[in-house]
C-alpha positions as CSV (number, residue, x, y, z in Angstrom):
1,X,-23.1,30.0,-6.9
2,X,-26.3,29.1,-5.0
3,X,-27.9,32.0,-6.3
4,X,-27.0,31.6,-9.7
5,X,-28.6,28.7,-9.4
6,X,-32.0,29.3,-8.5
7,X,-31.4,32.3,-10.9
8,X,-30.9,30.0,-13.8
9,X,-33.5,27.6,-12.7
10,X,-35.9,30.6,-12.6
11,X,-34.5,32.1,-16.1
12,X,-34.8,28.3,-17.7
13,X,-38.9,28.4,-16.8
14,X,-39.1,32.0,-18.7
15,X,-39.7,30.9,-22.0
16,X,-41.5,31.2,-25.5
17,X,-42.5,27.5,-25.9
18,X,-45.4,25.5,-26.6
19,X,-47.2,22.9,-24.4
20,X,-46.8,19.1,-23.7
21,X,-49.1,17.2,-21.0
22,X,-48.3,13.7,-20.2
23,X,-50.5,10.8,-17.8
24,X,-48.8,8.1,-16.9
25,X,-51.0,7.0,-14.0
26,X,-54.5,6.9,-12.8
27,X,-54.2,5.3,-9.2
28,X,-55.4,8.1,-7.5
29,X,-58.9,7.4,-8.9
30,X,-61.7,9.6,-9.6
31,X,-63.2,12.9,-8.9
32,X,-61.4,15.7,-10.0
33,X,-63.3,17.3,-12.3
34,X,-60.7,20.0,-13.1
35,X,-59.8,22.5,-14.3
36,X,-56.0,21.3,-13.8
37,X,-53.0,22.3,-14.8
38,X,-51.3,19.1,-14.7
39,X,-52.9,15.6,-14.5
40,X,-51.0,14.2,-12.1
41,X,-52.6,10.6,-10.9
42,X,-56.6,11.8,-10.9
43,X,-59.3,12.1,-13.1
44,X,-62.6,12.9,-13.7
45,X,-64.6,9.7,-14.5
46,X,-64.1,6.1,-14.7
47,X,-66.6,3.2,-15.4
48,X,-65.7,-0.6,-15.9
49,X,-61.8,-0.3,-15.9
50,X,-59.3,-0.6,-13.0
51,X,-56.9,1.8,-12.3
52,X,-55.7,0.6,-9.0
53,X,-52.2,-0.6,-10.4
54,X,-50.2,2.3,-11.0
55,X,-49.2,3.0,-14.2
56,X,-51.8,1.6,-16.2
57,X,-55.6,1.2,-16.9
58,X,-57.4,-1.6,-17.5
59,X,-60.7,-3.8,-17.8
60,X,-60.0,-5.5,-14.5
61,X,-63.3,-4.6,-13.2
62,X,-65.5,-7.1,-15.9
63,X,-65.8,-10.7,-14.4
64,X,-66.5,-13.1,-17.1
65,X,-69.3,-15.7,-16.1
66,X,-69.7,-17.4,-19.5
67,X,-68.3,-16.6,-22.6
68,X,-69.9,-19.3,-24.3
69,X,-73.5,-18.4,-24.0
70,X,-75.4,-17.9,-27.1
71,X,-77.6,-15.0,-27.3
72,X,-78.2,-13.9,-23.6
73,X,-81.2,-11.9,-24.2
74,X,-82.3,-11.6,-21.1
75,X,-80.9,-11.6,-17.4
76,X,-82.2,-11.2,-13.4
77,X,-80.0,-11.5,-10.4
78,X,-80.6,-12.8,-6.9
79,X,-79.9,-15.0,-4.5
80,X,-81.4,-18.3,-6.3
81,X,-79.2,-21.0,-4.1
82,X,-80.2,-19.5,-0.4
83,X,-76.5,-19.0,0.4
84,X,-76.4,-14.9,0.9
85,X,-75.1,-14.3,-2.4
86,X,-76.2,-12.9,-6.0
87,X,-76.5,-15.2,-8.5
88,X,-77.4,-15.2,-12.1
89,X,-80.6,-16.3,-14.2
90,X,-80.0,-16.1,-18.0
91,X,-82.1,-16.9,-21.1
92,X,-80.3,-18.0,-23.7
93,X,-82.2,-17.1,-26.5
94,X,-79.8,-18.6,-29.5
95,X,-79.5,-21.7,-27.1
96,X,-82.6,-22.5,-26.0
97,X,-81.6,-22.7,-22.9
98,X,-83.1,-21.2,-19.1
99,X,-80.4,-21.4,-16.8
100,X,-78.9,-20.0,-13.9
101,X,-75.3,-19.5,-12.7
102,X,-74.2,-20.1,-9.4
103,X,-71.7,-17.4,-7.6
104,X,-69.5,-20.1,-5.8
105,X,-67.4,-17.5,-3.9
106,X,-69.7,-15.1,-3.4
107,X,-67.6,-12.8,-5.1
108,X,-68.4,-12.6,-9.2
109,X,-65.0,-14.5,-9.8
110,X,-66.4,-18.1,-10.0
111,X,-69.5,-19.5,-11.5
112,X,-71.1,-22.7,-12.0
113,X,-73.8,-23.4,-14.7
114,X,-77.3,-24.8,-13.7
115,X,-79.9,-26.0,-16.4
116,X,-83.3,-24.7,-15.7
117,X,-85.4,-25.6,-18.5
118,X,-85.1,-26.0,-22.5
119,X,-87.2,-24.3,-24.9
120,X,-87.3,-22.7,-28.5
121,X,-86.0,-18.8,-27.6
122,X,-86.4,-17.7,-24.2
123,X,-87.6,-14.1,-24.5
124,X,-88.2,-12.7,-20.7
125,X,-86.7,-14.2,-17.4
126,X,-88.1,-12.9,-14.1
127,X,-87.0,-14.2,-10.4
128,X,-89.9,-14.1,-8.1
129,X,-91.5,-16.2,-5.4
130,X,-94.9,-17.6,-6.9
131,X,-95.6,-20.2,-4.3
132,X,-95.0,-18.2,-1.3
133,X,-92.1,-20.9,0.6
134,X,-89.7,-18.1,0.3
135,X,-87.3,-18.9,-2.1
136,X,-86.9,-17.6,-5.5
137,X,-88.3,-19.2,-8.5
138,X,-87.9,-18.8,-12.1
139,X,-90.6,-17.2,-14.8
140,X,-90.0,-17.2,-18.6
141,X,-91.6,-16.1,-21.5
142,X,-90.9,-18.1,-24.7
143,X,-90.6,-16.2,-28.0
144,X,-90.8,-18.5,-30.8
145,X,-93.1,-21.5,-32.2
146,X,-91.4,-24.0,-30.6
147,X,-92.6,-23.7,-27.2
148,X,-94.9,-20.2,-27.4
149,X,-95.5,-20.3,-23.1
150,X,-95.5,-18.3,-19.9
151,X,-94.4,-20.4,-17.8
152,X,-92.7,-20.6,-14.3
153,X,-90.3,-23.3,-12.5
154,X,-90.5,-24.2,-8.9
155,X,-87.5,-24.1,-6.8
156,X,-86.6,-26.6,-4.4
157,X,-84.8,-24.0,-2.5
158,X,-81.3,-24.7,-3.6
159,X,-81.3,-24.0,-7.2
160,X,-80.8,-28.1,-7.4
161,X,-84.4,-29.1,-8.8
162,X,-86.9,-27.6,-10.6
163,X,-90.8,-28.1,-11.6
164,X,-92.4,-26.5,-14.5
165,X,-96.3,-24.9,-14.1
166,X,-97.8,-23.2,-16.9
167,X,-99.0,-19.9,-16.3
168,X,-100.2,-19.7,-20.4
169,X,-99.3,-22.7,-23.0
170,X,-100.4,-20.4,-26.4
171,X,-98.5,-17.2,-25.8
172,X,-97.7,-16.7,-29.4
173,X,-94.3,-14.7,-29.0
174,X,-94.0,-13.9,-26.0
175,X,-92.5,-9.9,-25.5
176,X,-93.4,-9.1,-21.7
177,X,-93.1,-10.5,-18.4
178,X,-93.6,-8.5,-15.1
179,X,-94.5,-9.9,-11.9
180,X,-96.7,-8.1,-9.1
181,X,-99.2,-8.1,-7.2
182,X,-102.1,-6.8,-9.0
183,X,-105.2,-7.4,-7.2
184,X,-103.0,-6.6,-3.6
185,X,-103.9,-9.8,-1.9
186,X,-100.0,-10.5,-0.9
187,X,-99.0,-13.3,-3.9
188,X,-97.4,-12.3,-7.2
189,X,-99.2,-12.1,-10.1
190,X,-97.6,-11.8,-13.6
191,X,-98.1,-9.2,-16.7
192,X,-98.2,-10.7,-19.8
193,X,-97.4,-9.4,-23.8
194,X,-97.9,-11.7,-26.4
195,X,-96.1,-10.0,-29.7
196,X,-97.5,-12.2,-32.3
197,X,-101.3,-12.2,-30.9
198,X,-101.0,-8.3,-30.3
199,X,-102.6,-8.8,-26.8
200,X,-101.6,-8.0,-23.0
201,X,-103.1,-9.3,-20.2
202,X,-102.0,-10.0,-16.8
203,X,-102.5,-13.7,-14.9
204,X,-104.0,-14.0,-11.1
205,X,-102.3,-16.3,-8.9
206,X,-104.4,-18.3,-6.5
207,X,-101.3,-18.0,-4.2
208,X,-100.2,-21.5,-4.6
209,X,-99.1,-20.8,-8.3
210,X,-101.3,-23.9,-9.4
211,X,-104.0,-22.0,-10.9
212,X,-104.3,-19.6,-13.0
213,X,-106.8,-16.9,-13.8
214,X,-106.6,-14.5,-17.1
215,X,-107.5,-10.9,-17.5
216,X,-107.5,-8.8,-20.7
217,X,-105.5,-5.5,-20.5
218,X,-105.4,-4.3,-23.9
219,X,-104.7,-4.7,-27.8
220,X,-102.4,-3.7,-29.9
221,X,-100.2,-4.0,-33.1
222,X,-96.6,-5.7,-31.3
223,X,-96.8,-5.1,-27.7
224,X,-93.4,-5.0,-26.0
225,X,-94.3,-4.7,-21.5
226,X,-91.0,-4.3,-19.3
227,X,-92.2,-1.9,-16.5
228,X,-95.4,-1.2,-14.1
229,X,-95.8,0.7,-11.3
230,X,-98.3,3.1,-9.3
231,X,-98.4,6.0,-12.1
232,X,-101.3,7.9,-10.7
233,X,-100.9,7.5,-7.2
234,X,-104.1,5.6,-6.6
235,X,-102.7,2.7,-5.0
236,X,-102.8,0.0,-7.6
237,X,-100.3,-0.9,-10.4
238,X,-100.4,0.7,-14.2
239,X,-98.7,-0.7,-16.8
240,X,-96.8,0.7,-20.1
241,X,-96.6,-0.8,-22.8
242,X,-95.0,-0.2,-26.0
243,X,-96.9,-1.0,-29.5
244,X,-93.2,-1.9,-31.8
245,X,-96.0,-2.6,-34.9
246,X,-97.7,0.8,-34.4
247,X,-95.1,2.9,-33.7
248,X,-96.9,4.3,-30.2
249,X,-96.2,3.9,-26.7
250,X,-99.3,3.9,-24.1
251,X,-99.8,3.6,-20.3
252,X,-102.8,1.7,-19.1
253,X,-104.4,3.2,-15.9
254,X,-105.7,0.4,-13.5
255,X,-109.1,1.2,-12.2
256,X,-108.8,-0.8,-8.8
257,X,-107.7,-5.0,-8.9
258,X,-106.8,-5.3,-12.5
259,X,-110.6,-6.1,-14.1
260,X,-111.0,-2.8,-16.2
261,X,-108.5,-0.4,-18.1
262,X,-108.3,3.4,-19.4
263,X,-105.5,3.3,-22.1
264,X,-103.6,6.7,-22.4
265,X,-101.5,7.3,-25.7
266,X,-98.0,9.1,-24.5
267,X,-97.4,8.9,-27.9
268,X,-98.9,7.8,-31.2
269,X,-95.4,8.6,-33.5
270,X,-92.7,6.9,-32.1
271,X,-91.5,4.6,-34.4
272,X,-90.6,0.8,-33.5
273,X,-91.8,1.7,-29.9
274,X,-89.6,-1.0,-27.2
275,X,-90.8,-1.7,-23.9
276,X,-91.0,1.7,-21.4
277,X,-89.7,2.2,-17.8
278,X,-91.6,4.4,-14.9
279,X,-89.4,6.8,-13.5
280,X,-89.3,10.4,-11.9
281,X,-86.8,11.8,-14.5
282,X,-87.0,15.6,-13.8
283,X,-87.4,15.8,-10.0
284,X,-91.1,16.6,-9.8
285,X,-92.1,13.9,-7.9
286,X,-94.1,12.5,-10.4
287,X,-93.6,9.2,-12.8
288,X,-92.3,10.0,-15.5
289,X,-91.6,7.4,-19.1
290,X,-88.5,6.8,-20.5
291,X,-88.4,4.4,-23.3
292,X,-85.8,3.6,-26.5
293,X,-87.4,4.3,-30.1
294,X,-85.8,1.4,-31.8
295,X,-86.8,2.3,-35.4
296,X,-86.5,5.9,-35.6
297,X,-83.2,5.7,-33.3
298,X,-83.4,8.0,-30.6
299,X,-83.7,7.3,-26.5
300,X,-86.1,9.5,-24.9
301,X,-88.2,10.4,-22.0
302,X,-91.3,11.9,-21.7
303,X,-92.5,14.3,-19.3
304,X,-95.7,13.5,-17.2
305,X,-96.8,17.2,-18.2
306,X,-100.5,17.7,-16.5
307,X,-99.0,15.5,-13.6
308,X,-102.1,12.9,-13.9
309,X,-100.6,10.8,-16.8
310,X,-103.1,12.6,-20.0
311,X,-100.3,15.0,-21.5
312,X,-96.8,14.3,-21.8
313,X,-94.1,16.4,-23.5
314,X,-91.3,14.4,-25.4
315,X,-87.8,14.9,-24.4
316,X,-84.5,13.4,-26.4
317,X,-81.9,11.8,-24.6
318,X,-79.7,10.8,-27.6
319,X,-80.2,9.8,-30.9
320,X,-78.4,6.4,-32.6
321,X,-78.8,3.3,-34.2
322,X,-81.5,1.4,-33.4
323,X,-81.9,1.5,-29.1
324,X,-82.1,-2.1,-28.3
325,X,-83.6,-2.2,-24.4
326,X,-83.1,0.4,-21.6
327,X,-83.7,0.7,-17.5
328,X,-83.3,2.9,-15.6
329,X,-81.3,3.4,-11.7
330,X,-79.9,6.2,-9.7
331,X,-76.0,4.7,-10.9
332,X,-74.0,7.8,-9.4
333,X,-76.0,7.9,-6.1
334,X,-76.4,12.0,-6.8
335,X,-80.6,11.5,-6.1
336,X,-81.9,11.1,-9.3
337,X,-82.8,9.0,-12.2
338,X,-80.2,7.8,-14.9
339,X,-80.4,5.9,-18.0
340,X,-79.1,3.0,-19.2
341,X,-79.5,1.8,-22.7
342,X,-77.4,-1.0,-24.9
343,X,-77.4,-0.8,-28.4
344,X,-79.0,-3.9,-31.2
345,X,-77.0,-2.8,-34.7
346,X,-76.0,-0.6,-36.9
347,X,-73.1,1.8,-35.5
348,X,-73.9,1.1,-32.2
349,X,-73.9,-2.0,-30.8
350,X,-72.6,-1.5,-27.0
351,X,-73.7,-0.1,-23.7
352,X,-74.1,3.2,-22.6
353,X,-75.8,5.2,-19.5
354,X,-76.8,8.4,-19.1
355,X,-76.2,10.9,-16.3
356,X,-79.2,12.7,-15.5
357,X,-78.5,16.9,-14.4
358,X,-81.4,16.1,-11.8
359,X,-83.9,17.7,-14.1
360,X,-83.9,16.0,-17.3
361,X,-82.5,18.7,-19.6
362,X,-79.1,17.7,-19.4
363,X,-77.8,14.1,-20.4
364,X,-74.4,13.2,-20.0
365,X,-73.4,9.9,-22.0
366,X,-70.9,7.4,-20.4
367,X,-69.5,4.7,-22.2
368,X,-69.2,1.2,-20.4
369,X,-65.5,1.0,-19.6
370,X,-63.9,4.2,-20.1
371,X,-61.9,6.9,-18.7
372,X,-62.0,9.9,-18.6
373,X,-59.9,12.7,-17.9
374,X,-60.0,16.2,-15.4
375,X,-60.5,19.4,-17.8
376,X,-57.0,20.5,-18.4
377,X,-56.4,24.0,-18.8
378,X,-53.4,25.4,-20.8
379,X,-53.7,28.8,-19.2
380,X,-53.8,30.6,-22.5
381,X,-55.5,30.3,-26.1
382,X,-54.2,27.2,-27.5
383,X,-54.2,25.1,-30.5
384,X,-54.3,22.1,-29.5
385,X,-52.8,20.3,-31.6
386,X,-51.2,15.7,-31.1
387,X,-53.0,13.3,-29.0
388,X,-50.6,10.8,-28.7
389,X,-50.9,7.2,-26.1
390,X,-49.2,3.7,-25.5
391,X,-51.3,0.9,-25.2
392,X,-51.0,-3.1,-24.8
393,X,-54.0,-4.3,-27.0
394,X,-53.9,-7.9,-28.7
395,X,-56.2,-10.3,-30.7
396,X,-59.3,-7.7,-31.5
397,X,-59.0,-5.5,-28.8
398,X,-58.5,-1.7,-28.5
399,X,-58.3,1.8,-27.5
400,X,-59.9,4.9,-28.6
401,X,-60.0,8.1,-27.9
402,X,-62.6,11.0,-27.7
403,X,-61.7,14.0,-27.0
404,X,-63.4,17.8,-27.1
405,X,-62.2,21.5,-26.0
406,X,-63.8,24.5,-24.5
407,X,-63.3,28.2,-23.2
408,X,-65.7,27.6,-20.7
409,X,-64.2,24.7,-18.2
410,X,-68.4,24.6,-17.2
411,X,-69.1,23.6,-20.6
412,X,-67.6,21.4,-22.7
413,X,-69.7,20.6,-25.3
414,X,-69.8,17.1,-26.9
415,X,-67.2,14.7,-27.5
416,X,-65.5,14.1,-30.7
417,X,-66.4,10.8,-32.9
418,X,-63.6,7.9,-32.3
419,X,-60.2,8.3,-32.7
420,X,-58.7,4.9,-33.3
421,X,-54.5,6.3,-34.1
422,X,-52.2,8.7,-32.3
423,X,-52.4,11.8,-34.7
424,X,-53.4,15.2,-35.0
425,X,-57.0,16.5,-32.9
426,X,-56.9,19.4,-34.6
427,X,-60.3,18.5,-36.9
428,X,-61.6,17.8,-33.1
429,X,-60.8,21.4,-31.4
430,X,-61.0,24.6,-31.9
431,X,-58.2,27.1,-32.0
432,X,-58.0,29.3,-28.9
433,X,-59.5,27.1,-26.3
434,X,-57.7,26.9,-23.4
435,X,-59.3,24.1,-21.7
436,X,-59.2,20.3,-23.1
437,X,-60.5,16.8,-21.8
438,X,-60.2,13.5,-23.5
439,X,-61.9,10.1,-23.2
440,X,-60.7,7.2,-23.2
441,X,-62.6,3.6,-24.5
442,X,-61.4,0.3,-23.8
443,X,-62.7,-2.4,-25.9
444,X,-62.1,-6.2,-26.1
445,X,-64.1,-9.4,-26.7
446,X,-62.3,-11.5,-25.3
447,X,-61.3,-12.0,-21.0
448,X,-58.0,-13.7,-22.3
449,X,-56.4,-11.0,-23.8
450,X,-57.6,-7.0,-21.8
451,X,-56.6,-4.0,-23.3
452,X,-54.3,-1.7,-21.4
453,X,-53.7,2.2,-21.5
454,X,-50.0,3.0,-20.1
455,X,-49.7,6.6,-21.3
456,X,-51.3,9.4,-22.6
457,X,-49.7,12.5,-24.1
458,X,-51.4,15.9,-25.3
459,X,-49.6,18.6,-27.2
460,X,-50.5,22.3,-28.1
461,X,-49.0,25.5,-29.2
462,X,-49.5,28.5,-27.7
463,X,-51.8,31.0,-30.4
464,X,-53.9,33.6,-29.8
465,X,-58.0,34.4,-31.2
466,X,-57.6,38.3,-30.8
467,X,-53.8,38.7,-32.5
468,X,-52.2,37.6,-35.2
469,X,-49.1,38.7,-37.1
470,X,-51.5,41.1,-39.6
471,X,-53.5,42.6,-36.5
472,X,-50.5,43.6,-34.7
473,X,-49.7,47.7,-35.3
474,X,-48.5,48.2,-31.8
475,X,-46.5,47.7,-28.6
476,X,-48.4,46.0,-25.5
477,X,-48.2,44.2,-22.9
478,X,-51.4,42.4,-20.6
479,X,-51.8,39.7,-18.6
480,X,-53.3,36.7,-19.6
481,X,-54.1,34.6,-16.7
482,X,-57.3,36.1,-14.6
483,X,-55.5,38.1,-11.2
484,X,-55.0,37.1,-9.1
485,X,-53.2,34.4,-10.6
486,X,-53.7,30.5,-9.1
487,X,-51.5,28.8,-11.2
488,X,-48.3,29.9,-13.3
489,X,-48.8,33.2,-14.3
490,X,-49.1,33.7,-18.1
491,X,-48.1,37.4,-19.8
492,X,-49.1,38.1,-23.5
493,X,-46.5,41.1,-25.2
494,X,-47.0,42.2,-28.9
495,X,-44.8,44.1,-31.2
496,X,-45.1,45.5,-34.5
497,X,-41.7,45.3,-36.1
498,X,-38.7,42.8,-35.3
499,X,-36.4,43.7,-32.4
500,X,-35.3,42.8,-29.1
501,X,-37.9,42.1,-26.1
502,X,-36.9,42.8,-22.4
503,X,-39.2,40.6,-19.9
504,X,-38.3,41.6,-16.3
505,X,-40.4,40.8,-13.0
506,X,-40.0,42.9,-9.6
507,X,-41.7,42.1,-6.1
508,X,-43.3,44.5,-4.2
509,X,-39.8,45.5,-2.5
510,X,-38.5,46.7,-6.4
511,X,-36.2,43.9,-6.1
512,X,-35.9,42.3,-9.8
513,X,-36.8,38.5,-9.2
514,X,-36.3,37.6,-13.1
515,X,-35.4,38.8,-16.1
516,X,-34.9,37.6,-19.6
517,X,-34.2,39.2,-23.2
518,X,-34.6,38.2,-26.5
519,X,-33.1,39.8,-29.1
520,X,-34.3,38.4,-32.3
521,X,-38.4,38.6,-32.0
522,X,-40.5,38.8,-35.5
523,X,-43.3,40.5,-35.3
524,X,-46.2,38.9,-33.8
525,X,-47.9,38.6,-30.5
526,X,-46.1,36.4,-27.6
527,X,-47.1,34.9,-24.7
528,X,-44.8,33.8,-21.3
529,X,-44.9,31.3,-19.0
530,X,-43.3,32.9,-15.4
531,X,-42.7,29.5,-13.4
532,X,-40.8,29.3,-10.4
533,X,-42.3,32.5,-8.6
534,X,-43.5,31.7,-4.6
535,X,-46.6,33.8,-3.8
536,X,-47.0,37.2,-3.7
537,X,-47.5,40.7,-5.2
538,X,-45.3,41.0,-8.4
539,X,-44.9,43.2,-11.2
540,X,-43.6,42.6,-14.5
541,X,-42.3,44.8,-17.1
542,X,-41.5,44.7,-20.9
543,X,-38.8,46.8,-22.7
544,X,-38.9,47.3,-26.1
545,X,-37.1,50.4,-28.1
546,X,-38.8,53.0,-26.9
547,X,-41.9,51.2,-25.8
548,X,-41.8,50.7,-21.6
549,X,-44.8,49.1,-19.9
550,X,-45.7,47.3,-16.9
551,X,-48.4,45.1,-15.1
552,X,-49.1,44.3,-11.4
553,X,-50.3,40.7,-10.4
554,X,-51.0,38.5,-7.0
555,X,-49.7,35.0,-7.1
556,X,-51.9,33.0,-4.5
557,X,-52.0,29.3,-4.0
């Protein structure tokens, strides 16, 4: 009886069926890249949801520290109180407000709000220490009429009191504050764009942060200044600046303390130029620009060709609407220099980064909070064919999916547009790819009400790109999966006229292991699934009519 057992256990898993996959968890975290058979509890990728509770993903991982702030155009983080954590500064640009929230348990979870100062649109914030007592003070540049400054505000040391010094009182729109030390004499300086004026310029300190002394940088039709940095190696600090009115972005080489200035275009065509960031981008050891093109919608980076800053070569990153403001980190700790970019209007208004291939030639996009899964291979040509899921969403949430398939696991090619409803991904694959992936985006404005993914289901049936019912004029039988075989072994059979099909598998011994029959086969092409088999050398054969073939495979694990 045992034996009959096992036998029908065996016979049950020999079968002419199509595919389901199902995910119901995610705790084991990320990593596995696949190719997989099954997902199990892993997957590939995550960013900005938590997956620690079994059995569910969510947007556990965002801390809310104000959702009533009005237009939070710009943001630094440090610690502004003295108390060994990171807190927030914030300018509110809608709101007209500077201020800074305090972490209170040093943990992200709880956050008190601090005034700073009141003014008509903060444009730039910037924490830095500009009177050299070791604590952090504040720096803003004002956009709009109402205030048109540079100013900064002195800390007391705890965040609790503030004093306002003018660095410039007629910065007609402000677009660009940096702080360094430009002429190197150990005080921070600051780098100054004034949009409206079309001028830069950058403002000595006299160490105290009392006086200030103005030099001219440059002109230009909407300058826009977010970055500087050593570009040539000389040992003083360059500048880039981007001209939004004249469509070009430009470096400005420092000739020694910040008094005179060679201006290098990187490029005189890129439309509604924003504010550029110095990087090494394709592992040359030389800086590199990155910078969003906000009017003719693309993120790109451009190649510090002649290594001395007078030729670059432009490179796309990704093209969308309208690129708001971009930086730039090493955010997967693999050695080299990603992108992150968030989106002003038009189709995209979120946050994305970019994983960098080390070289700069390949870009992988990352969506904020998302999942996504390990490459799932189907072990045969496939049409892939439901994506089905179970969600908790609420008020405007939701969850989308991307999704794309491949017959090369190394390169899967891009992901699909949104899909916002369980349904068909057949208008998303292609027929015969064995290998599938999907992504998943979690979206919510609200911390009241999170979005959560409980399950996700992919279907397929099992079809083949080199047969078909028409193409089929005689008997044969190969195996499908590459031998030796790593997962469940797959057979493909075809036969030109209806009849009956005898599948039988032998060990190396010649002792028949399983064997199952079907007598009422169309014509067509077939494929098998042999489960159940323990490793080893096997052999399986196919009957049909006169027709008698076999195949030899190794099962390893």
């Amino acid at each position: 009886m045992r034996v009959q057992a096992i036998l029908l256990a065996v016979l049950a898993g020999l079968c002419f069926a199509d595919g389901t996959e199902v995910q119901t968890d995610w705790a084991s975290g990320p990593g596995t890249p696949g190719p997989v058979t099954t997902f199990g509890s892993a997957f590939d990728f995550s960013s900005g949801v938590d997956f620690s509770t079994a059995g569910e993903v969510t947007l556990g991982l965002r801390h809310m520290v104000d959702d009533f702030a009005d237009a939070a155009r710009w943001t630094d983080c440090d610690d502004i109180d003295g108390d060994g954590d990171m807190d927030l500064l914030v300018g509110l640009y809608s709101a007209d407000s500077l201020l800074w929230y305090e972490n209170l348990d040093g943990e992200g979870f709880s956050w008190e709000t601090h005034g700073v100062a009141a003014g008509d649109g903060p444009s730039r914030v910037v924490l830095s220490d500009m009177d050299g007592d070791a604590d952090l003070d504040a720096v803003c540049g004002w956009y709009n009429s109402g205030s048109d400054l540079v100013a900064w505000y002195e800390n007391d040391g705890t965040g609790g009191g503030w004093v306002q010094h003018d660095i410039e009182p007629s910065c007609d729109g402000c677009r660009g504050v940096v702080v360094r030390d430009m002429d190197d004499d150990n005080d921070n300086d600051v780098i100054v764009a004034s949009y409206s004026d079309d001028y830069f310029c950058w403002y000595q300190n006299d160490g105290t942060g009392i006086t200030w002394t103005k030099y001219d940088i440059g002109t230009g039709n909407g300058p826009r200044i977010d970055d500087a940095m050593d570009l040539d190696y000389d040992g003083d600090i360059d500048i880039v600046v981007g001209l939004y009115s004249a469509d070009s972005l430009c470096w400005y080489e420092n000739e020694g303390i910040g008094n005179s200035w060679i201006r290098h275009t990187v490029s005189g065509s890129f439309n509604g130029s924003r504010g550029g960031r110095f990087n090494d981008f394709n592992g040359d050891m030389f800086i590199d620009i990155m910078a969003p093109c906000g009017s003719g919608d693309s993120l790109c980076w451009f190649e510090n060709s002649d290594l001395i800053g007078t030729s670059w070569t432009r490179h796309t990153i990704d093209t969308f609407d309208f690129p708001w403001m971009a930086s730039t980190a090493d955010i997967d700790n693999d050695g080299d220099s990603d992108v992150m970019v968030c989106g002003y209007s038009g189709t995209f208004t979120g946050a994305l980064w970019y994983e960098n291939n080390g070289s700069g030639t390949v870009w992988d996009q990352h969506v904020i909070y998302v999942v996504e899964s390990s490459i799932l291979d189907a072990q045969e040509d496939a049409g892939w064919t439901t994506l089905d899921w179970s969600a908790t969403v609420g008020g405007n949430n939701s969850v989308e999916f991307q999704v794309r398939s491949s017959e090369d696991s190394g390169n899967m090619g891009s992901w699909s547009s949104a899909i916002t409803a369980p349904g068909s991904v057949t208008p998303y694959t292609t027929s015969g790819d064995n290998y599938f992936q999907y992504r998943a985006l979690l979206l919510t404005d609200s911390v009241s009400s999170l979005p959560v993914l409980e399950d996700v289901t992919i279907s397929w049936t099992f079809v083949s790109t080199e047969h078909s019912e028409g193409a089929v004029d005689q008997y044969e039988l190969h195996l499908v999966s590459p031998n030796p075989v790593t997962a469940v072994p797959v057979v493909g059979f075809s036969i030109p006229e209806s009849g009956t099909v005898e599948i039988s598998v032998f060990d190396v011994s010649g002792r028949m292991v399983n064997r199952h029959t079907d007598g009422n086969l169309e014509k067509g092409y077939y494929q098998v699934t042999l489960d159940g088999l323990a490793p080893g050398a096997y052999f399986v054969r196919m009957k049909a009519g006169d027709f008698d073939a076999a195949e030899r495979f190794v099962l390893i694990r």
